[in-house]
C-alpha positions in Angstrom: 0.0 0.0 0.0 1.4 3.5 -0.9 0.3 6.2 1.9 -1.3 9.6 1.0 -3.4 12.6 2.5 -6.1 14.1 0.5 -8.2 17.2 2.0 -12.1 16.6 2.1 -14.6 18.9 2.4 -16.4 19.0 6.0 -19.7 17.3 4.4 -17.1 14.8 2.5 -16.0 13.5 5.9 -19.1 13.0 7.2 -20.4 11.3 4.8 -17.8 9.3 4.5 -17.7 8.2 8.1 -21.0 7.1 7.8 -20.5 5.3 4.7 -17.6 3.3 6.5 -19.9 2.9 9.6 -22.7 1.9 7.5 -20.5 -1.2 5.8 -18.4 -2.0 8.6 -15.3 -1.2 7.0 -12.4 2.5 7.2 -13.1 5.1 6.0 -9.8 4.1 3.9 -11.4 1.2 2.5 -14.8 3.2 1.0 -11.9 5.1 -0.6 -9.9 2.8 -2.3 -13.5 1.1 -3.5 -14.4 4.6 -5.1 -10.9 4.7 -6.6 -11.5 1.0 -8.2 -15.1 1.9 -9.5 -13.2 5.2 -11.1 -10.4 3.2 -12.5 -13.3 0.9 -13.8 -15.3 3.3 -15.4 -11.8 3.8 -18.1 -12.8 0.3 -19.5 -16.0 1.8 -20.4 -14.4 5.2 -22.3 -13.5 2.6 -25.1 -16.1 2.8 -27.7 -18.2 -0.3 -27.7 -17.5 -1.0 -31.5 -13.7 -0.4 -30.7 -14.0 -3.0 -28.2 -16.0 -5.5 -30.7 -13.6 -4.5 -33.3 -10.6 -5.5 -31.4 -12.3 -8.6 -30.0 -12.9 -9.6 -33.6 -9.4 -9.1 -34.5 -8.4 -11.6 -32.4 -10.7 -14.0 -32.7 -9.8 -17.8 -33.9 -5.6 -16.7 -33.7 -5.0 -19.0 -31.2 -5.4 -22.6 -31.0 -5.3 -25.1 -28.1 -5.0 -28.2 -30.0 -8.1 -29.5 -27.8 -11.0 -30.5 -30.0 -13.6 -30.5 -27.1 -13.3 -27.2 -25.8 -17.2 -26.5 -26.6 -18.3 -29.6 -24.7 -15.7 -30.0 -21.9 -15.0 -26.3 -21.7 -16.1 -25.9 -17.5 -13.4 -29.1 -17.2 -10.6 -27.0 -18.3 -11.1 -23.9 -17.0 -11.0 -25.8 -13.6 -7.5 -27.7 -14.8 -6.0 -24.2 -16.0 -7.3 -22.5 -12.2 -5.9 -25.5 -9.9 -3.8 -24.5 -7.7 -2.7 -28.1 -7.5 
């Protein structure tokens, strides 16, 4: 974790403290989950045809060599997320 010091607004704080009451959690933690959903929000800046288009681009470039990915597809997600 990296340490920093922001100013807030007296209506800010409060709120924020009761936010952080309200969910159990700091006051630091409601922050850093604002900071995620603002980070998140980027993904959304990308044009949703952009975001087809380069989904499309990449589309049958890779092969696994498996020929019953469609049917046994749940079996080897599970295989490549073992953590043995």
């Amino acid at each position: 974790m990296v340490r920093t010091q922001i100013q807030l607004t007296e209506r800010q704080a409060r709120e924020l403290k009761r936010m952080a009451a309200r969910e159990g959690v700091s006051m630091a933690e409601v922050i850093r989950k604002a900071v995620d959903a603002k980070i998140r929000e980027r993904v959304s800046e990308v044009p949703w045809e952009e975001r087809v288009r380069r989904a499309t681009a990449v589309m049958g470039k890779f092969h696994s060599g498996l020929k019953d990915v469609s049917r046994k597809h749940d079996h080897y997600l599970a295989e490549a997320f073992d953590d043995g």
